[in-house]
C-alpha positions in Angstrom: 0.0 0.0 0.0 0.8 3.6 -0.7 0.5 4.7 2.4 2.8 1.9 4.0 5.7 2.8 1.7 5.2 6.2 2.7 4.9 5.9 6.4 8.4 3.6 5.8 10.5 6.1 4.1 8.9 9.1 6.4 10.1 7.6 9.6 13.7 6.1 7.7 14.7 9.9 7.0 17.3 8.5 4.5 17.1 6.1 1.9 19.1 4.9 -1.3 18.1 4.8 -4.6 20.3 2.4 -7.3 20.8 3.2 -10.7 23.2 2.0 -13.3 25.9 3.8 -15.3 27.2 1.6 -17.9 27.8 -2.1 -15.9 28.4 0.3 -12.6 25.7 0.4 -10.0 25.5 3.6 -8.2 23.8 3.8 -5.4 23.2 7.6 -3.7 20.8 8.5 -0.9 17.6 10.3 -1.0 15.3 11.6 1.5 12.0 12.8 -0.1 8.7 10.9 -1.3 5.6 12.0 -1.6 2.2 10.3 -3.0 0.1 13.0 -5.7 -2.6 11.3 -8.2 -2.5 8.2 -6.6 1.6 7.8 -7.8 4.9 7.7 -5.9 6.8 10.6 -6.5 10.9 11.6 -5.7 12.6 14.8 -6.9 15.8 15.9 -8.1 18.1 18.2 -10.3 18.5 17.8 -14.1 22.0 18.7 -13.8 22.5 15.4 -11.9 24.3 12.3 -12.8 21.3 10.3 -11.4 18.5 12.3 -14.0 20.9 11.4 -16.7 21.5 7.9 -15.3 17.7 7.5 -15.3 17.7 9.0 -18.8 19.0 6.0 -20.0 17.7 3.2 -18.0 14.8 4.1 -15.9 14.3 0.5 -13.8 15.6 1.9 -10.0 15.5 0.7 -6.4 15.4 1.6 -3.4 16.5 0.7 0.2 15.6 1.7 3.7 16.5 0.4 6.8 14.5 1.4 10.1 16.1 0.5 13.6 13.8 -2.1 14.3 15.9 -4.1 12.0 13.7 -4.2 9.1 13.9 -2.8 5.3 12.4 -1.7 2.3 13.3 -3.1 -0.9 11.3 -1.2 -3.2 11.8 -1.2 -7.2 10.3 0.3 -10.4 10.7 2.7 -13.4 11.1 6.3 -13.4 9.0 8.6 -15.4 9.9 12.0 -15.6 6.8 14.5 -15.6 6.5 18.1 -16.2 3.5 18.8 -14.0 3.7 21.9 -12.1 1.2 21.0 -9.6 3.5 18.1 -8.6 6.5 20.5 -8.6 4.5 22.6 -6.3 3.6 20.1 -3.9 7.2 18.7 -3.4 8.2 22.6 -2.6 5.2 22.8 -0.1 6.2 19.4 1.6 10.0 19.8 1.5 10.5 23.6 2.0 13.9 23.4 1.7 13.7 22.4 -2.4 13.8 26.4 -2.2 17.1 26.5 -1.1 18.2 23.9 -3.8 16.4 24.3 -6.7 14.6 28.1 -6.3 11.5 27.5 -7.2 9.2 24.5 -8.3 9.2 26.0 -12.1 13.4 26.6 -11.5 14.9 25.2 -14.7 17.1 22.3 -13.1 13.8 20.9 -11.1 12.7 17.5 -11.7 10.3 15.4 -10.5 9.3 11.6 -11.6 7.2 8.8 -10.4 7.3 5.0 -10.1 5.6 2.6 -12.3 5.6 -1.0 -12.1 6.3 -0.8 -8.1 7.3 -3.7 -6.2 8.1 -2.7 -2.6 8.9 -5.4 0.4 9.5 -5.5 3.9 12.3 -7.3 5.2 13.2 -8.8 8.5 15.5 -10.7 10.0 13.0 -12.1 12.2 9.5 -12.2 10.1 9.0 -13.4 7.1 9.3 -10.7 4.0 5.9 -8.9 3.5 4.6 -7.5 0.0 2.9 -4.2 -0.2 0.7 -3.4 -3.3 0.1 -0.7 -5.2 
């Protein structure tokens, strides 16, 4: 569910998002995620390696580890869209975009979704549990 991912990565401030460059994986943390239409959304800058990375290939995943011991595993493709009401709602949710990026129509802000999510919780005490989109 939606709202499990979220309530995951909300209380793991940090988590790390995999992409590939060439046969390298690279692997860089991330700490925003928000749900608008119904989709998962993450941000960043078009001047990034990662936005270029993604570019290319979008498939991703993610990791988050909370102190209890378990993770998330979650995976999907990227899609990069232009919608300002999006843009806005990252800058209303994460107030410091402003400092980064200037404003939610700057010219090096991105945002992009998930499709084809798979996302798991791991322990190493439970078995794993699936959450559905």
């Amino acid at each position: 569910m939606m709202e499990e991912i979220l309530k995951f990565l909300g209380n793991n401030a940090t988590f790390f998002l995999a992409t590939e460059e060439g046969d390298q994986p690279r692997v860089r943390p991330f700490g925003f995620a928000m749900e608008f239409e119904g989709k998962l959304y993450l941000c960043t800058g078009n001047q990034k390696l990662v936005y270029a990375q993604l570019q290319r290939n979008p498939k991703v995943e993610a990791c988050a580890m909370a102190a209890s011991g378990e993770w998330l595993r979650l995976s999907g493709r990227a899609v990069f869209d232009d919608n300002s009401e999006a843009k806005r709602k990252a800058f209303e949710l994460l107030p410091s975009l402003k400092d980064i990026y200037g404003s939610p129509d700057g010219p090096t802000f991105e945002v992009f979704y998930l499709t084809d999510v798979a996302a798991t919780v791991y322990s190493f005490t439970a078995p794993p549990k699936e959450l559905l989109l």
